[in-house]
C-alpha positions in Angstrom: 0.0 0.0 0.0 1.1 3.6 -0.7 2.4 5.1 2.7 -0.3 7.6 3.8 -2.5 4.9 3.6 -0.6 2.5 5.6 0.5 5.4 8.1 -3.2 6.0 8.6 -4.2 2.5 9.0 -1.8 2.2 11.8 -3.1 5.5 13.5 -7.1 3.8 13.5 -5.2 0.3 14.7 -3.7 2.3 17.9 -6.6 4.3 18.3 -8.8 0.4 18.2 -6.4 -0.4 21.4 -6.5 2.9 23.3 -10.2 3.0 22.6 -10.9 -0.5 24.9 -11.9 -2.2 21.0 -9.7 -5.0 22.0 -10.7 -8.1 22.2 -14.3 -8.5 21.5 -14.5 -5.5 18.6 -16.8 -2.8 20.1 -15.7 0.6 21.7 -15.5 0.2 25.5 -15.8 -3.5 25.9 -12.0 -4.2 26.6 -9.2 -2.0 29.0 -7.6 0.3 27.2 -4.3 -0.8 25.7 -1.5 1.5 24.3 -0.1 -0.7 21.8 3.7 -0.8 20.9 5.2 -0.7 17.0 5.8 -4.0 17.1 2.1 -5.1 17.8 0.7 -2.5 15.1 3.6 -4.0 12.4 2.1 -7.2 13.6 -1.3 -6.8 13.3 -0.6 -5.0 9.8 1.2 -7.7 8.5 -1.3 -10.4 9.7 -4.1 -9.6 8.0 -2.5 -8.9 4.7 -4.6 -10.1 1.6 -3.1 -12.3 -1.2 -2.8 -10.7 -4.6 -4.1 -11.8 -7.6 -2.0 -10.6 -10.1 0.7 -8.2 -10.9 -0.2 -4.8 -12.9 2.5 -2.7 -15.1 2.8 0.3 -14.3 2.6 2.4 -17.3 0.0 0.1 -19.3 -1.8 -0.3 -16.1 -2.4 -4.4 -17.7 -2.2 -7.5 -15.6 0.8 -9.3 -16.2 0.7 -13.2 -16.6 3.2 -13.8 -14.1 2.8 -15.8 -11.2 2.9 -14.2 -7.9 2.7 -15.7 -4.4 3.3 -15.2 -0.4 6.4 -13.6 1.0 7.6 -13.4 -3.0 9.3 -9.8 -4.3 5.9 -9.0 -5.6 3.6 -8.9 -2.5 5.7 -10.1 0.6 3.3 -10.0 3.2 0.5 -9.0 0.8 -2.2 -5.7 0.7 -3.2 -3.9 3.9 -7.0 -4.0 5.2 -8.1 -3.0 8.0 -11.0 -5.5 8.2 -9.1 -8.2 7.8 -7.1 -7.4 11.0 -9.2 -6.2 13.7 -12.4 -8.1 15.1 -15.3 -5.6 14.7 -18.5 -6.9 15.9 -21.2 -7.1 12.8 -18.1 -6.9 10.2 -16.8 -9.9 10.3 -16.2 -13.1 12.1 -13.1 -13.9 13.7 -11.5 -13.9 17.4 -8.2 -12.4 17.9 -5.3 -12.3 20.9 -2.6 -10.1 21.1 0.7 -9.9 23.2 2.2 -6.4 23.5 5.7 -6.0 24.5 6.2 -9.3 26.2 10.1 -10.1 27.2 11.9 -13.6 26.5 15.3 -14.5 28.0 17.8 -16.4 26.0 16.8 -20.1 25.9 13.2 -19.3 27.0 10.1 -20.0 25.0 6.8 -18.6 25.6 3.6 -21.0 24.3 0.0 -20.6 23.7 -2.1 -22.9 23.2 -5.6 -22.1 21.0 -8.5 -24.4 20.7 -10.8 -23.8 17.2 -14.1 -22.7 17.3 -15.8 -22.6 13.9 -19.4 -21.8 15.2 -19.9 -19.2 12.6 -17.0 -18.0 11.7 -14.7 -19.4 9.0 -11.4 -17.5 9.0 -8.1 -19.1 8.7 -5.7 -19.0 11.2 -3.3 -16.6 11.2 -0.2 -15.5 13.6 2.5 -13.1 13.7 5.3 -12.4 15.4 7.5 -9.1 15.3 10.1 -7.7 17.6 13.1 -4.8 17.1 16.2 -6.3 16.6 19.3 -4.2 17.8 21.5 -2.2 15.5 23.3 -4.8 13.5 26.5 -4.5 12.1 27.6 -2.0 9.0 27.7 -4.0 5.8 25.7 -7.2 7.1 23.4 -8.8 5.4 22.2 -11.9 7.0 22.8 -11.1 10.9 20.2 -11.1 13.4 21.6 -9.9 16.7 18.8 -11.2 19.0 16.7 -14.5 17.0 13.1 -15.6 18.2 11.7 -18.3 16.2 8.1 -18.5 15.5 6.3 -22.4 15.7 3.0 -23.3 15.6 1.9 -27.2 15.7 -1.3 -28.6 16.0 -1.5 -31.2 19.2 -4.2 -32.9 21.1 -5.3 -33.1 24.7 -2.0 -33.8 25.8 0.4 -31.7 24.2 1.9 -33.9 21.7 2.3 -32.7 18.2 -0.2 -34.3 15.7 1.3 -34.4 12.0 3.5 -31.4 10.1 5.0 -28.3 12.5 4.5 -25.1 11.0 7.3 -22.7 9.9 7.2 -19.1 8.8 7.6 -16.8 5.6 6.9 -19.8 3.0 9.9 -21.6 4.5 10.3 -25.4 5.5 12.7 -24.2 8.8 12.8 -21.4 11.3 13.5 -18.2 9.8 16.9 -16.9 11.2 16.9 -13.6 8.5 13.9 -12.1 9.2 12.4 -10.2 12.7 8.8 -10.2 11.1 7.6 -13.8 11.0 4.0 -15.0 9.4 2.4 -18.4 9.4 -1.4 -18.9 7.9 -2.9 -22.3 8.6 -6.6 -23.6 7.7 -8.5 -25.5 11.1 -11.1 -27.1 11.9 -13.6 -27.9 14.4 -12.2 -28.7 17.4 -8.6 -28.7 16.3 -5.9 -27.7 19.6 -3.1 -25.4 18.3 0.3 -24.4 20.1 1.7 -21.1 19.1 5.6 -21.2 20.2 7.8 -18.2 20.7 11.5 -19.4 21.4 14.7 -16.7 22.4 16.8 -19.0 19.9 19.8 -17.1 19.5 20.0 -13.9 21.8 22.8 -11.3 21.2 21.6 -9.5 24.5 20.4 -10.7 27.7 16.6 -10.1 26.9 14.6 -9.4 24.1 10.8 -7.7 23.7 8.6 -9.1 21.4 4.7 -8.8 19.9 2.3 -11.5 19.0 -1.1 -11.6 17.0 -3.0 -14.4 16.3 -6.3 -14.3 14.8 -8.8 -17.4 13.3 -11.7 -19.0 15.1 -10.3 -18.8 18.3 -11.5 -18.3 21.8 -10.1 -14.9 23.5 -8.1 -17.0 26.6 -5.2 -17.8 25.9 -3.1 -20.5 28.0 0.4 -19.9 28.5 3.5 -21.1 29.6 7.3 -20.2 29.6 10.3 -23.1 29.6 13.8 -22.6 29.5 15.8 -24.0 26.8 15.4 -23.9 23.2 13.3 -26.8 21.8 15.4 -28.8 19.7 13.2 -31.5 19.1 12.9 -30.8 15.1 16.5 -31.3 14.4 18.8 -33.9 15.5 22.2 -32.9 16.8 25.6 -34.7 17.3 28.0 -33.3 19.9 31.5 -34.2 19.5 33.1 -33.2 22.5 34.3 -29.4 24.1 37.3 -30.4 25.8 39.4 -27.9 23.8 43.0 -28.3 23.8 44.5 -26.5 21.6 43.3 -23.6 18.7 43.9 -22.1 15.8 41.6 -20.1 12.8 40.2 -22.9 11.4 39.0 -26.7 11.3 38.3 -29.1 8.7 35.9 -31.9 9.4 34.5 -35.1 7.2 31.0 -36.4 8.1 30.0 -39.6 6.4 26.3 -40.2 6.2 24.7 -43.5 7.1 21.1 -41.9 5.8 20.0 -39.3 3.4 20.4 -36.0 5.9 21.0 -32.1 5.4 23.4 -30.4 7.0 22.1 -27.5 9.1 24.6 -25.8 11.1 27.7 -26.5 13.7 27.3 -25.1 17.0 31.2 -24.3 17.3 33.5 -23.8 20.3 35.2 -20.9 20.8 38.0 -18.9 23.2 36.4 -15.8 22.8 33.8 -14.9 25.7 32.8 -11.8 25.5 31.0 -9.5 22.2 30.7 -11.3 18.5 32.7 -13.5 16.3 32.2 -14.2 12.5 32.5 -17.6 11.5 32.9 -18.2 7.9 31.8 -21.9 6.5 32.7 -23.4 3.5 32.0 -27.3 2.2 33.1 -29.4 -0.5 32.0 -33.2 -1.9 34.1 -35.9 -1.1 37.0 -35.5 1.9 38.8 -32.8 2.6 42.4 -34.6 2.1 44.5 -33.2 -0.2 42.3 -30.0 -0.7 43.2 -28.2 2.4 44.9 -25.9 0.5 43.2 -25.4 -2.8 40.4 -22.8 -1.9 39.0 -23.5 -5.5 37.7 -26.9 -5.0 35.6 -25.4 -1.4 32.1 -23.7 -1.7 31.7 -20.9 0.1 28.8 -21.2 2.4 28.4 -18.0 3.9 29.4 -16.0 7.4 27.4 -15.9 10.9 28.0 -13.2 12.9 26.8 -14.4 16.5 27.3 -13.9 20.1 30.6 -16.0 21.4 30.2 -18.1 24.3 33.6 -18.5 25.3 35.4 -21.9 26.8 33.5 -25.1 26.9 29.6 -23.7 25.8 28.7 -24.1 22.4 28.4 -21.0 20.5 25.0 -21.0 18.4 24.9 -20.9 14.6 21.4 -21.0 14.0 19.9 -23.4 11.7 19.6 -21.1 8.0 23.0 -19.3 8.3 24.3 -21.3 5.2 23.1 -19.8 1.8 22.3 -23.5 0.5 20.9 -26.7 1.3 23.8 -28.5 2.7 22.2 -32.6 1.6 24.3 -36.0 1.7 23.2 -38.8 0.8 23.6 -41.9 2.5 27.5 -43.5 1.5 28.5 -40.1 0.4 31.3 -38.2 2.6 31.2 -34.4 2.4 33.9 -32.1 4.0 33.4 -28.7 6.1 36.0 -26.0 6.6 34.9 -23.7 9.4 37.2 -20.9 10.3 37.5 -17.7 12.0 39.6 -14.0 12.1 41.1 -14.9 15.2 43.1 -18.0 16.3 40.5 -18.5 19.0 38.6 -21.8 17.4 38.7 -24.4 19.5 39.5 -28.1 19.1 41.2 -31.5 20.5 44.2 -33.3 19.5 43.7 -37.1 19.2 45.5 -40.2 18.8 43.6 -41.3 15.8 44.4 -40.9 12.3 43.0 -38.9 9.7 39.8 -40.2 8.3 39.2 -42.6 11.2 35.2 -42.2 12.9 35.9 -40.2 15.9 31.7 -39.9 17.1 28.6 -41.7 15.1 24.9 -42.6 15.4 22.6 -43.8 13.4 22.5 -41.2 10.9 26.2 -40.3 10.1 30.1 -40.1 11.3 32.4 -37.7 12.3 36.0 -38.1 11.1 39.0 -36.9 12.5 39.8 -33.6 10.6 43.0 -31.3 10.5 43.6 -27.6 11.8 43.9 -25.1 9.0 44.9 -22.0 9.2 42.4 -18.8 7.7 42.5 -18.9 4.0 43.4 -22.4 3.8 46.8 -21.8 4.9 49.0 -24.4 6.7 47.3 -27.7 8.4 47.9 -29.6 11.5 46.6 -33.4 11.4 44.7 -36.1 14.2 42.4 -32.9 15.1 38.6 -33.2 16.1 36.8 -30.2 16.1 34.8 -29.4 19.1 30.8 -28.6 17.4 27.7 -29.6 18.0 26.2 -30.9 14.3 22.5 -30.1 13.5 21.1 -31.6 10.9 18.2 -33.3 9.4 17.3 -37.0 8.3 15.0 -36.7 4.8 13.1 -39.4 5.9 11.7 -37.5 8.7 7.9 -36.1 8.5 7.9 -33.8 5.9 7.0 -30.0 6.4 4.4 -27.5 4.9 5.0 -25.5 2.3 2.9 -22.9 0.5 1.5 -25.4 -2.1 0.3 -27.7 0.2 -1.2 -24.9 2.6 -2.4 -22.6 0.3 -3.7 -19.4 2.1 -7.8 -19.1 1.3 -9.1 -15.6 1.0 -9.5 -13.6 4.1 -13.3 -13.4 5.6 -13.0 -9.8 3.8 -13.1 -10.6 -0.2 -9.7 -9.4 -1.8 -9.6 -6.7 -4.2 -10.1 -8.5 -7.9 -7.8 -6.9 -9.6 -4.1 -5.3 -8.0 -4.4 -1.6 -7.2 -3.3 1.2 -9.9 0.7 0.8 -9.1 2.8 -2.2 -8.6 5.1 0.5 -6.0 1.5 0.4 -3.6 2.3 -3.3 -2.3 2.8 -3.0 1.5 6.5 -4.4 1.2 8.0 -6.5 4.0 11.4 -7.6 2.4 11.6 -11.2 3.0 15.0 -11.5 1.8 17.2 -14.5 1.9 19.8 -13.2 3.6 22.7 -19.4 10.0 35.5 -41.1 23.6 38.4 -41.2 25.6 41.1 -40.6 23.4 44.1 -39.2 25.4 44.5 -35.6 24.2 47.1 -32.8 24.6 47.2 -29.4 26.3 49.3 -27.4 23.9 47.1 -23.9 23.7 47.9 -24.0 20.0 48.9 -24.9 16.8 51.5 -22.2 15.2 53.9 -22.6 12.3 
């Protein structure tokens, strides 16, 4: 939408709060609320209508292109007003709201929704949006402080029934974004758990807004647990005794079933601000290619909160730019390295290429040290990580064509407005036993 319109749209959604509109959609019938930008970005954002088309701007015709959710052509879709806010006689949906709420690192806040179709028969929908600190000049893909938005549908116990449900489109957590979306159809009867988990904080705490609107009832249940739920990926630790450090590590993992690579929690020296960790990967084994940067892929850089000495820094899941898959039999190599010497890992009496740590799903060979810009090497090392990944034949997740969005209880504009430049943009751009060891602090030339 053009500005002024969305700049007045958010001036009658503050004015719905501080009015007492809020919950049941009638002036007076709810405490007054003074609602915080995150909530009115999240309440705009959420009731965004699909677009049918996209219009050239000097012909004013409707292009035959395909256009879709959380694309460069409509994002989060067109503002309307009706399609956000409950008003009683307009239309037929339920809606809570959490304003400003603060989650600690590790913590996650859940909701839990029961579906009432009676006569209403609005999707679900739910938003999340926080402000993320200042990030760093020239950074493209780094959240300082990561929530991740989850909603599954569960039954009287709290177990999850089929798919979980990620945001923007995506078949993960987003880890790019601090505006996150996810539309559902329910039914009858259905139990839903909204999930709002501090993944990957940069400071201490951080504030967040929630909307969630559908055939709902107005309570809300809620709880908060520490820890970050982990139980969608699978991780393998190898260990964090440390040792000895240097710039970088190269590590083999052999699968033993089809699984995807999604990040290494690493271990690092430094304790105190941020570190960049640059990743790069290669088929086959790193031996004999520690050297030659042109046979490596580079998979991107994270630019997260260090931990310091025997705590796994987090690289959240989505940092690499690519799918990272390997198939089962198939060895792939990882080169992680950092500015400083400060990477941590453990000398080994093992040889190069032997398993050092397996499961079911893959091994982890003993590696080399390597120094920044595949410089120098240092063999029998293990790099100390945590591995998260995925195995392929777990249950599959949603995606857009399987869940398409149906039209909001409010019927969509048939054609696209008079300019393409009107869309209410949110750029959702894709932007992260028992060896005897030694105590050397390092490895130098």
């Amino acid at each position: 939408m053009a500005a002024p319109v969305v700049a007045g749209t958010a001036a009658q959604i503050r004015q719905y709060f501080v009015e007492g509109w809020y919950p049941c959609g009638s002036r007076l019938c709810g405490e007054p609320i003074v609602p915080s930008g995150p909530l009115m970005r999240a309440i705009l954002m959420n009731g965004g209508q699909t677009l049918v088309g996209i219009q050239d701007f000097s012909s004013g015709e409707v292009l035959n292109e395909e256009t879709r959710p959380y694309d460069n052509s409509q994002n989060m879709g067109r503002v309307n007003l009706l399609a956000s806010l409950p008003l009683e006689g307009r239309n037929d949906f339920g809606m809570v709201v959490v304003n400003d709420k603060i989650l600690k690192n590790g913590e996650t806040n859940e909701f839990i929704f029961d579906i009432n179709m009676g006569q209403c028969s609005s999707e679900m929908s739910t938003t999340l949006v926080w402000n993320d600190p200042a990030g760093f000049p020239g950074c493209t893909k780094c959240l300082i402080n990561n929530l991740d938005l989850l909603v599954e549908q569960i039954d009287t116990n709290g177990s999850r029934l089929g798919t979980a449900f990620y945001p923007n489109g995506l078949e993960r957590s987003d880890t790019i974004n601090n505006a996150e979306r996810i539309r559902i159809q329910t039914k009858n009867k259905e139990r839903y758990r909204v999930s709002v988990t501090a993944q990957n904080l940069g400071f201490d705490v951080q504030k967040y807004s929630l909307v969630v609107t559908g055939c709902i009832k107005e309570d809300k249940i809620e709880s908060t647990k520490s820890g970050v739920d982990s139980t969608d990926y699978s991780m393998i630790e190898t260990l964090f005794a440390g040792g000895m450090q240097q710039s970088g590590n190269m590590v083999d993992i052999r699968a033993l079933n089809d699984i995807k690579i999604l990040s290494f929690n690493v271990h690092t020296s430094v304790s105190h601000g941020f570190v960049d960790v640059e990743f790069y990967t290669k088929e086959g084994s790193h031996q004999g290619f520690e050297t030659d940067k042109s046979a490596w892929t580079f998979l991107g850089t994270a630019i997260v909160k260090a931990r310091g000495n025997g705590i796994p820094t987090i690289i959240p899941p989505g940092s690499f730019n690519q799918d990272i898959e390997v198939k089962k039999g198939e060895t792939r190599a990882f080169y992680i390295t950092m500015d400083r010497k400060k990477l941590r890992y453990t000398p080994v009496n093992k040889a190069v290429g032997d398993v050092y740590k397996s499961n079911a799903d893959l091994e982890v060979l003993v590696g080399v040290a390597c120094k920044k810009n595949f410089g120098p090497i240092w063999e029998r090392r293990v790099l100390n990580a945590q591995i998260v990944y995925e195995v392929d034949s777990s249950i599959p997740l949603p995606s857009i064509a399987e869940y398409p969005s149906s039209p909001p209880t409010v019927s969509p504009t048939p054609v696209p407005t008079d300019s393409p430049t009107t869309y209410m943009h949110m750029l959702l751009k894709k932007l992260a036993g028992g060896e005897a060891v030694y105590t050397f602090d390092d490895d130098s030339v």
